[in-house]
BALOBA-1460 file (C-alpha; in Angstrom, 3 decimals):
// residues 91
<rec num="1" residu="x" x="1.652" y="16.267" z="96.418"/>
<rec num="2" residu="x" x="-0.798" y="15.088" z="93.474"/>
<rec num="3" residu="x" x="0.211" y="16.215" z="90.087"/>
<rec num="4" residu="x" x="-1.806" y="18.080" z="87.626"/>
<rec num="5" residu="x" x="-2.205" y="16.564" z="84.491"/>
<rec num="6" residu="x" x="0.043" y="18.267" z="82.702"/>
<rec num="7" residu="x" x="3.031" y="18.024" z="84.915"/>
<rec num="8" residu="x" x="2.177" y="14.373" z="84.359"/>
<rec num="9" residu="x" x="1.928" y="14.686" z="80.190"/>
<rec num="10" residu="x" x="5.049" y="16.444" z="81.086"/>
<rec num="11" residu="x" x="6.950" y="14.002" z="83.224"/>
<rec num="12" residu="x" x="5.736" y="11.127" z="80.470"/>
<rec num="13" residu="x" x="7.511" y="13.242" z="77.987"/>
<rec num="14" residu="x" x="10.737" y="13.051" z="79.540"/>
<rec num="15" residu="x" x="10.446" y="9.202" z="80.567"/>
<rec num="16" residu="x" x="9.409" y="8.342" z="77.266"/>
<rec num="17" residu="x" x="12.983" y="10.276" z="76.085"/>
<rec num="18" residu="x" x="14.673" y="8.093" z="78.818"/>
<rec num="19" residu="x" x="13.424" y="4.924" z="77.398"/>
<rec num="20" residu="x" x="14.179" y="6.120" z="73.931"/>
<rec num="21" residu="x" x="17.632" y="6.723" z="74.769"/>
<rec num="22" residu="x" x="18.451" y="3.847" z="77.645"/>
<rec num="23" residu="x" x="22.285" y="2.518" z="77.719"/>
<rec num="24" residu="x" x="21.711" y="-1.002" z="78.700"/>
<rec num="25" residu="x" x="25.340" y="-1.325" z="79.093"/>
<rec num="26" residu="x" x="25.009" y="1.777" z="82.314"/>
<rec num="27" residu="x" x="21.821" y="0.367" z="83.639"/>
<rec num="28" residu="x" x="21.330" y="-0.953" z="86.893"/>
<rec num="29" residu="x" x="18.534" y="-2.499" z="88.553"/>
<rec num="30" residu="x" x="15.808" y="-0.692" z="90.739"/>
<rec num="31" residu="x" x="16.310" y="-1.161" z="94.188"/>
<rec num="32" residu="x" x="13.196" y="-2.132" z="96.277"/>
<rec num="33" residu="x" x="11.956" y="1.247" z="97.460"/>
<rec num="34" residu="x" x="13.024" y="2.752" z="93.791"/>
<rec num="35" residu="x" x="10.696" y="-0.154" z="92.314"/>
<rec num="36" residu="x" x="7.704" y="0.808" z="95.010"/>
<rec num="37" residu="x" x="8.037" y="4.649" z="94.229"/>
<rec num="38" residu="x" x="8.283" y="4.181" z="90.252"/>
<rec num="39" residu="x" x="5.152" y="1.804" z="90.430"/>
<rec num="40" residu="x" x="3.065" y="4.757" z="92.335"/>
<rec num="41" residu="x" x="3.881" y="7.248" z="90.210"/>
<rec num="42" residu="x" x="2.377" y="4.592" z="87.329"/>
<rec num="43" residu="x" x="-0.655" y="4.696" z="89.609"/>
<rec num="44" residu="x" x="-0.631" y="8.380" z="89.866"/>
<rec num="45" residu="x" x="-0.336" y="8.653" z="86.385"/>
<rec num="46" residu="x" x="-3.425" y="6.129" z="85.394"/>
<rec num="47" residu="x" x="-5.509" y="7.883" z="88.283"/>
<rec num="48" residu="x" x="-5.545" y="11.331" z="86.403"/>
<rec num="49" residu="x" x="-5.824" y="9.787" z="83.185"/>
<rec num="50" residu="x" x="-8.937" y="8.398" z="84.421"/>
<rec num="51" residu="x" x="-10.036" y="11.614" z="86.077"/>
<rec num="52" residu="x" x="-8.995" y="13.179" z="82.832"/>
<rec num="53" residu="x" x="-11.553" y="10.504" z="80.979"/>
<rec num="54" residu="x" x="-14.362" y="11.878" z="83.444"/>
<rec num="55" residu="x" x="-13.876" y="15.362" z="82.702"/>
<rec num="56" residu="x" x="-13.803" y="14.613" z="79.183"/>
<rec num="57" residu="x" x="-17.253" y="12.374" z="78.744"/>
<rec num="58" residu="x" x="-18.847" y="15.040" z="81.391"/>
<rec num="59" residu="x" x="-18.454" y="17.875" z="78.756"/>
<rec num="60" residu="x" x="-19.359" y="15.693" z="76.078"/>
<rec num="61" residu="x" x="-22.373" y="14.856" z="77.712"/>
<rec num="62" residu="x" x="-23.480" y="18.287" z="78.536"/>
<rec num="63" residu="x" x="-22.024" y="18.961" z="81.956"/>
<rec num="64" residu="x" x="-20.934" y="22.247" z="82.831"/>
<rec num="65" residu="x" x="-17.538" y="23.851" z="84.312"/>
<rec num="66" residu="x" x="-19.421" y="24.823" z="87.181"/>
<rec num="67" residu="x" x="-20.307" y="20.794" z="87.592"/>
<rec num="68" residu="x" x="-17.358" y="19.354" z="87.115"/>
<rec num="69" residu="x" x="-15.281" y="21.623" z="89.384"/>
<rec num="70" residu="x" x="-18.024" y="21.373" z="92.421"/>
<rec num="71" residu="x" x="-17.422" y="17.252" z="91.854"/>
<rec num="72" residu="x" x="-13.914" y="17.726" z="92.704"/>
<rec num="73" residu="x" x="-13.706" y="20.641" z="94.685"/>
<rec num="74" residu="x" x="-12.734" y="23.478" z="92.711"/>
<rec num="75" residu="x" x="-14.451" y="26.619" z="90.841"/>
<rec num="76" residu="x" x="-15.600" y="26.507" z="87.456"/>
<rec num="77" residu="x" x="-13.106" y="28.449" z="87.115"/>
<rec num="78" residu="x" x="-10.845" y="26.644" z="87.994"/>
<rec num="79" residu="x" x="-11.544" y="23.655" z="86.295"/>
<rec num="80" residu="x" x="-11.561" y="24.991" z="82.636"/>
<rec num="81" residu="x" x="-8.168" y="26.547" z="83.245"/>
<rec num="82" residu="x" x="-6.750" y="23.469" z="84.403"/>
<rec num="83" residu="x" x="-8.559" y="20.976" z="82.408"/>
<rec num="84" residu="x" x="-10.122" y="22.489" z="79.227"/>
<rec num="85" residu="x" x="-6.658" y="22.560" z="76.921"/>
<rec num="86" residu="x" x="-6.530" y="19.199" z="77.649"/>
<rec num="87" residu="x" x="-9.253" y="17.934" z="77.261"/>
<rec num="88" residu="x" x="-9.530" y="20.201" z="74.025"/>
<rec num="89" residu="x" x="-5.796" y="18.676" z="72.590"/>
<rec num="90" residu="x" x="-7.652" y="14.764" z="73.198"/>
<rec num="91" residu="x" x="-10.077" y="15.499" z="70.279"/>
Protein backbone atom coordinates (compact mmCIF):
# COMPACT_ATOMS: atom_id res chain seq x y z
CA UNK A 1 0.00 0.00 0.00
CA UNK A 2 1.74 3.46 -1.03
CA UNK A 3 2.16 5.86 1.77
CA UNK A 4 1.03 9.37 1.93
CA UNK A 5 3.51 11.77 2.54
CA UNK A 6 3.03 12.33 5.80
CA UNK A 7 2.96 8.84 7.10
CA UNK A 8 6.34 8.95 5.39
CA UNK A 9 7.57 12.50 7.24
CA UNK A 10 6.19 10.43 9.97
CA UNK A 11 7.95 7.12 9.66
CA UNK A 12 11.38 9.37 8.94
CA UNK A 13 10.71 10.84 12.29
CA UNK A 14 10.88 7.76 14.11
CA UNK A 15 13.94 6.25 12.04
CA UNK A 16 15.78 9.28 12.44
CA UNK A 17 15.10 8.67 16.57
CA UNK A 18 16.36 5.06 15.90
CA UNK A 19 19.56 6.19 14.43
CA UNK A 20 19.90 8.81 17.08
CA UNK A 21 19.66 6.35 19.71
CA UNK A 22 21.34 2.96 18.02
CA UNK A 23 23.21 0.47 20.62
CA UNK A 24 25.94 -0.77 18.46
CA UNK A 25 26.74 -3.17 21.11
CA UNK A 26 22.65 -4.89 20.43
CA UNK A 27 22.87 -4.49 16.73
CA UNK A 28 22.76 -7.11 14.35
CA UNK A 29 23.04 -7.23 10.76
CA UNK A 30 20.09 -7.06 8.16
CA UNK A 31 19.32 -10.21 6.80
CA UNK A 32 18.86 -10.36 2.95
CA UNK A 33 15.12 -9.88 2.59
CA UNK A 34 15.32 -7.20 5.69
CA UNK A 35 18.10 -5.36 3.47
CA UNK A 36 15.67 -5.65 0.12
CA UNK A 37 12.53 -4.36 2.11
CA UNK A 38 14.49 -1.41 4.00
CA UNK A 39 16.03 -0.34 0.54
CA UNK A 40 12.25 -0.05 -1.00
CA UNK A 41 10.93 1.75 1.53
CA UNK A 42 14.16 4.31 0.72
CA UNK A 43 12.66 4.19 -2.77
CA UNK A 44 9.22 4.78 -1.57
CA UNK A 45 10.33 7.47 0.39
CA UNK A 46 12.44 9.42 -2.55
CA UNK A 47 9.39 8.65 -4.97
CA UNK A 48 6.95 10.94 -2.90
CA UNK A 49 9.51 13.33 -2.17
CA UNK A 50 9.75 13.77 -5.77
CA UNK A 51 6.01 13.76 -6.30
CA UNK A 52 5.99 16.13 -3.39
CA UNK A 53 8.66 18.45 -5.54
CA UNK A 54 5.98 18.34 -8.49
CA UNK A 55 3.18 19.43 -6.52
CA UNK A 56 5.19 22.04 -5.08
CA UNK A 57 6.77 23.82 -8.46
CA UNK A 58 3.07 23.17 -10.05
CA UNK A 59 1.55 25.69 -7.51
CA UNK A 60 4.38 27.86 -7.76
CA UNK A 61 3.98 28.04 -11.26
CA UNK A 62 0.36 28.75 -11.34
CA UNK A 63 -1.28 25.35 -11.51
CA UNK A 64 -4.40 24.77 -9.88
CA UNK A 65 -5.80 22.05 -7.25
CA UNK A 66 -8.10 21.01 -9.78
CA UNK A 67 -4.75 20.29 -12.11
CA UNK A 68 -2.73 18.71 -10.00
CA UNK A 69 -5.27 16.24 -8.57
CA UNK A 70 -6.68 15.27 -12.30
CA UNK A 71 -2.61 14.49 -13.00
CA UNK A 72 -2.73 11.96 -10.38
CA UNK A 73 -6.08 10.90 -10.11
CA UNK A 74 -7.75 12.56 -7.40
CA UNK A 75 -10.21 15.71 -6.82
CA UNK A 76 -9.05 19.04 -6.21
CA UNK A 77 -10.24 18.35 -3.34
CA UNK A 78 -8.52 15.99 -2.56
CA UNK A 79 -5.29 17.08 -3.38
CA UNK A 80 -5.14 20.32 -1.22
CA UNK A 81 -6.18 18.28 1.80
CA UNK A 82 -3.56 15.89 1.32
CA UNK A 83 -0.87 17.94 -0.09
CA UNK A 84 -1.33 21.70 0.66
CA UNK A 85 0.09 21.63 4.57
CA UNK A 86 2.90 20.24 3.15
CA UNK A 87 3.71 21.78 0.68
CA UNK A 88 2.81 25.03 2.76
CA UNK A 89 5.40 23.77 5.92
CA UNK A 90 8.40 23.45 2.76
CA UNK A 91 8.39 27.30 2.41
Amino acid sequence: MKKSIAEIIIHADKLAEACENFDIDNARPLSHEESLIMHAEVEQGISDEEILDAFTQARELGATWEQIGKSFGLTAELAQDKYSALISERG
